[in-house]
C-alpha positions as CSV (number, residue, x, y, z in Angstrom):
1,X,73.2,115.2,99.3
2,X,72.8,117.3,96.5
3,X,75.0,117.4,93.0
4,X,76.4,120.5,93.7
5,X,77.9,119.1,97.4
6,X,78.6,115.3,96.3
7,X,82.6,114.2,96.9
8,X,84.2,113.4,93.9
9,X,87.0,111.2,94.0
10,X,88.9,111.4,90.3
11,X,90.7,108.0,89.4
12,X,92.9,109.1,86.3
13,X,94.0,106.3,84.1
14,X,96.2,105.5,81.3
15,X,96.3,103.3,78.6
16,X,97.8,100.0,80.3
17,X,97.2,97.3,82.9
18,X,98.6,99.3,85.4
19,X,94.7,101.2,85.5
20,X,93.5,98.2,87.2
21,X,94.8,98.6,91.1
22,X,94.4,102.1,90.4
23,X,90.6,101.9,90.2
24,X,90.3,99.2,92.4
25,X,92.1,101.6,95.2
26,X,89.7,105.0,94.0
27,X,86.9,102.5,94.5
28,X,87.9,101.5,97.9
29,X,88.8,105.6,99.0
30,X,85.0,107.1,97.4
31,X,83.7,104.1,99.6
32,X,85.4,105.3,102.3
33,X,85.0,108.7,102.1
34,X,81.1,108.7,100.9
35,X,82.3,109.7,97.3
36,X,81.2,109.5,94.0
37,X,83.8,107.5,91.5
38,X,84.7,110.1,88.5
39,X,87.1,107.9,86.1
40,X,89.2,109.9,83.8
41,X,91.7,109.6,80.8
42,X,93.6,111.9,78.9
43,X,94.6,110.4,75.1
44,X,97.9,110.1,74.3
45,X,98.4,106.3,72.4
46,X,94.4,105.3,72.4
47,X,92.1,104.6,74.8
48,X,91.5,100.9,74.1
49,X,92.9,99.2,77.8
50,X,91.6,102.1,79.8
51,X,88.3,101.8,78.8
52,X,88.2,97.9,78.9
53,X,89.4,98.6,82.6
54,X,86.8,100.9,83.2
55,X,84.1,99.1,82.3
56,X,85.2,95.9,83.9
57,X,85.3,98.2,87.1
58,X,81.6,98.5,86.4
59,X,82.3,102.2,86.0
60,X,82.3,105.0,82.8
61,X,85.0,106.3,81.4
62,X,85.4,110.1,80.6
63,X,88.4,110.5,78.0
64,X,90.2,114.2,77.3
65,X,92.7,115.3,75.1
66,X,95.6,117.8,75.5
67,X,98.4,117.9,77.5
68,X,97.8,115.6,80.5
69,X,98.9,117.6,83.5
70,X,97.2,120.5,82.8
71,X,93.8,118.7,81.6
72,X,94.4,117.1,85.4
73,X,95.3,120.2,87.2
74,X,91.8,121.5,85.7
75,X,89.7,118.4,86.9
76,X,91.3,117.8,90.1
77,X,90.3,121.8,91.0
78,X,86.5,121.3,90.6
79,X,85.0,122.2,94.4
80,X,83.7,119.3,94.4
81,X,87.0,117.1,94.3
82,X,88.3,115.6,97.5
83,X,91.4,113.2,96.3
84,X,93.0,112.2,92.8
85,X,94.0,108.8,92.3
86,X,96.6,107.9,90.0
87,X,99.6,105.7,89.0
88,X,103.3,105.5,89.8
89,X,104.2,104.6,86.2
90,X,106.6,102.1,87.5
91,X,107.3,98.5,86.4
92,X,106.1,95.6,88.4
93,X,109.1,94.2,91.0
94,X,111.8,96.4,92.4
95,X,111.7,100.1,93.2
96,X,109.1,102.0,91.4
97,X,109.6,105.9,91.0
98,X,107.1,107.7,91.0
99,X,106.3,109.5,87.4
100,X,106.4,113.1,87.1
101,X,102.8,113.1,86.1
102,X,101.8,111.9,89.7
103,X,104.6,114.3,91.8
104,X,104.2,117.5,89.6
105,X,100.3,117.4,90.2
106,X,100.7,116.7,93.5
107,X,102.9,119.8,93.6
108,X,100.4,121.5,92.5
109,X,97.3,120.9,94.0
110,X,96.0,121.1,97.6
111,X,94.3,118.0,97.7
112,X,95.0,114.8,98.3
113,X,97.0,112.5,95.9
114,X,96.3,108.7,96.2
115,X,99.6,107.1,94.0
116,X,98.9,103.5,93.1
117,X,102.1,101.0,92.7
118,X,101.5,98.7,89.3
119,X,101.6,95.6,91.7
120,X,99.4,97.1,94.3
121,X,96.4,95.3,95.4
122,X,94.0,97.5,96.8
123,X,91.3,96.1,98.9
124,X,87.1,96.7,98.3
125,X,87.7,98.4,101.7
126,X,89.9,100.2,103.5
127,X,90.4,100.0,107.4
128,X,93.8,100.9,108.2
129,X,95.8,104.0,107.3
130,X,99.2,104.9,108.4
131,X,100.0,108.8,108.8
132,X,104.1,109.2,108.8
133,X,104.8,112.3,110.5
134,X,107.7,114.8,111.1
135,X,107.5,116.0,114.0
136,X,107.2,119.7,112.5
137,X,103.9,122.3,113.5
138,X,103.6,122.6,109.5
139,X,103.4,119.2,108.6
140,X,101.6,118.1,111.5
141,X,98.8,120.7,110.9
142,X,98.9,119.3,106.9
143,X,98.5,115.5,107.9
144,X,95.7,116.6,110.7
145,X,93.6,117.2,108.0
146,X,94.0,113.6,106.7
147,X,93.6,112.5,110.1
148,X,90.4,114.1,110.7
149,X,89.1,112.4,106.8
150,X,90.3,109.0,108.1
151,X,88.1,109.2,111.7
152,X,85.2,110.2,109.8
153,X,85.6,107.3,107.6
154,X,85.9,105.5,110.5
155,X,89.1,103.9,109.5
156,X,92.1,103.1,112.3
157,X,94.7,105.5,111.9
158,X,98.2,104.5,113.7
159,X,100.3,108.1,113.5
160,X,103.9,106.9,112.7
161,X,107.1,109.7,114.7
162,X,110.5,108.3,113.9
163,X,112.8,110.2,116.1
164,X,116.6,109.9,117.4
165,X,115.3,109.0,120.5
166,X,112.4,109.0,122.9
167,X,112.8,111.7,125.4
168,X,113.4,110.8,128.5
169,X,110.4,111.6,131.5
170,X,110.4,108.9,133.9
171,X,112.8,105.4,134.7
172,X,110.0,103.2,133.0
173,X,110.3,103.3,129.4
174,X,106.4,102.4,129.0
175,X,105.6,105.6,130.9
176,X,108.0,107.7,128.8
177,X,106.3,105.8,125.6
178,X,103.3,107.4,127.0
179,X,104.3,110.3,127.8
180,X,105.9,111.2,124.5
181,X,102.9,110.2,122.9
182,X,100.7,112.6,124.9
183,X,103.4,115.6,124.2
184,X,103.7,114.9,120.9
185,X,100.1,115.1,120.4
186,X,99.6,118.0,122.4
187,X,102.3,119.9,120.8
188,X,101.5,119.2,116.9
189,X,98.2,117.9,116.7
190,X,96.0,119.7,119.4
191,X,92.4,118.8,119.0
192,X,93.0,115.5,116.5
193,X,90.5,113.3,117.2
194,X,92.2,109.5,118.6
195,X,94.8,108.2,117.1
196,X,97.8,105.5,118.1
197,X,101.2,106.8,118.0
198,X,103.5,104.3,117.0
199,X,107.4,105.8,117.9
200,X,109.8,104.4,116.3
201,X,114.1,105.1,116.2
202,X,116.1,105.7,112.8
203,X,116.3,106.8,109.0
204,X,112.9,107.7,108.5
205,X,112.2,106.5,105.2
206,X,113.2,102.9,107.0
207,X,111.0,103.0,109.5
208,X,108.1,103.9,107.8
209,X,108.4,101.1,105.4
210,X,109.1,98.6,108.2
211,X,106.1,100.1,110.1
212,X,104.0,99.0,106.5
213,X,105.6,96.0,106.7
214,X,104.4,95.0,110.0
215,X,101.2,97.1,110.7
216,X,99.8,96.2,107.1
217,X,98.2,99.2,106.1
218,X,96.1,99.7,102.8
219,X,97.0,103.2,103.0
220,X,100.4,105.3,103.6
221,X,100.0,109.3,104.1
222,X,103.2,111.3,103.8
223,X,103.7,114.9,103.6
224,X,104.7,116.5,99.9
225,X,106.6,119.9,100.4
226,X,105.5,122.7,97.5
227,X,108.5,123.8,97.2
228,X,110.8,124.4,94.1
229,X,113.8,122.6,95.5
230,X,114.9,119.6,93.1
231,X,115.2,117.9,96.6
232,X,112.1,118.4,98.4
233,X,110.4,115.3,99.5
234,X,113.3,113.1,99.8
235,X,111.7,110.9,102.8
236,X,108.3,110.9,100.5
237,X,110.1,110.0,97.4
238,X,112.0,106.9,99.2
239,X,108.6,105.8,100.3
240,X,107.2,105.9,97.4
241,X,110.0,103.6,95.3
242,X,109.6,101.2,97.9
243,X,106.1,100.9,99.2
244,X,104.0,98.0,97.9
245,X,100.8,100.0,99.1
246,X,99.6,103.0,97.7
247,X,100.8,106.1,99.5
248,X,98.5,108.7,100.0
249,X,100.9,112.6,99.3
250,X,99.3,115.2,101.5
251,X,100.4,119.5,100.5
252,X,102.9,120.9,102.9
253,X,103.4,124.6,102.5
């Protein structure tokens, strides 16, 4: 592949320990996704731990200066791009909220943004991704995308619906699972390559997280709204306090 095609996958970094899981996890998604590893960090208080990190990665670190969400903004828009990874700026145990760094550039970009927990520990490789999905032709057609990116890195995708409750279509609950399952997939995702639908009943946020708990994903893709509504993303943002794996924020017009 030539320079002017090669994926790009841009770990950005800041000056503290918290840089370790987060290139350990932009490692694991360029190998996934055929990618090249572009480390990046803008100065604010020295560069000292983020380039230690770096080149105990085994990787180069490319330092800027200015304000960081713009200097971001202008990296993560290079053609060439396909995911930013970058930390939740939260402390180790407990919820973590996400930074504004990490949200505002994802509100802001198209692509992908991989947000790495402080605690996280990302594996060399990934295998297992789980999509959470509203049920809604918009976001369905958003997280198809990341659907279609995870079959071709040949990774096993389980598509998690939490609903009210399954519809009823026959008296045998296993048929109706199935039969949902076909619906639903019909309905918002025509054309996805294979995926398992795992259904699920209650608060979504909840049942996402017990779905990470017990399916043990390295991966979590949610849908991000742009939107300029101080609430948008409330399902996302609860996911992202609470998950102990890095969740993976996918642009929902």
């Amino acid at each position: 592949m030539g320079a002017d095609r090669m994926k790009k996958i841009i770990a950005a970094v800041d000056n503290s320990a918290a840089s370790r899981p987060v290139l350990a996890m932009a490692r694991a998604v360029a190998s996934a996704l055929g990618g090249t590893l572009d480390v990046v960090h803008v100065s604010e208080d020295g560069d000292e731990t983020a380039r230690a990190s770096t080149q105990a990665a085994g990787a180069a670190l490319r330092t800027l200066v200015g304000d960081p969400t713009e200097q971001l903004e202008l990296v993560v828009a290079h053609k060439n791009v396909v995911a930013l990874v970058l930390g939740a700026r939260g402390g180790l145990g407990g919820p973590r909220p996400a930074g504004h760094l990490a949200l505002t550039l994802a509100g802001r970009t198209d692509k992908p943004v991989v947000v790495v927990p402080p605690d996280a520990q990302p594996p060399q490789r990934l295998h297992k991704v789980l999509v959470a999905m509203e049920g809604t032709p918009g976001k369905a057609r958003a997280l198809q995308r990341t659907i279609e990116l995870s079959t071709d890195a040949g990774l096993e995708i389980v598509v998690v619906h939490v609903d009210e409750e399954i519809p009823s279509f026959t008296d045998q609950v296993q048929h109706e699972t199935e039969a949902y399952a076909q619906e639903f997939f019909a309905r918002h995702l025509p054309g996805a390559p294979q995926a398992r639908l795992e259904l699920r009943i209650g608060v979504p946020a909840i049942e996402v997280l017990a779905a990470v708990d017990s399916l043990h994903p390295e991966l979590v893709a949610v849908g991000w709204p742009h939107a300029a509504d101080a609430s948008r993303g409330a399902v996302a943002r609860e996911i992202l306090e609470r998950s102990s794996v890095p969740v993976l924020l996918v642009a929902v017009t």
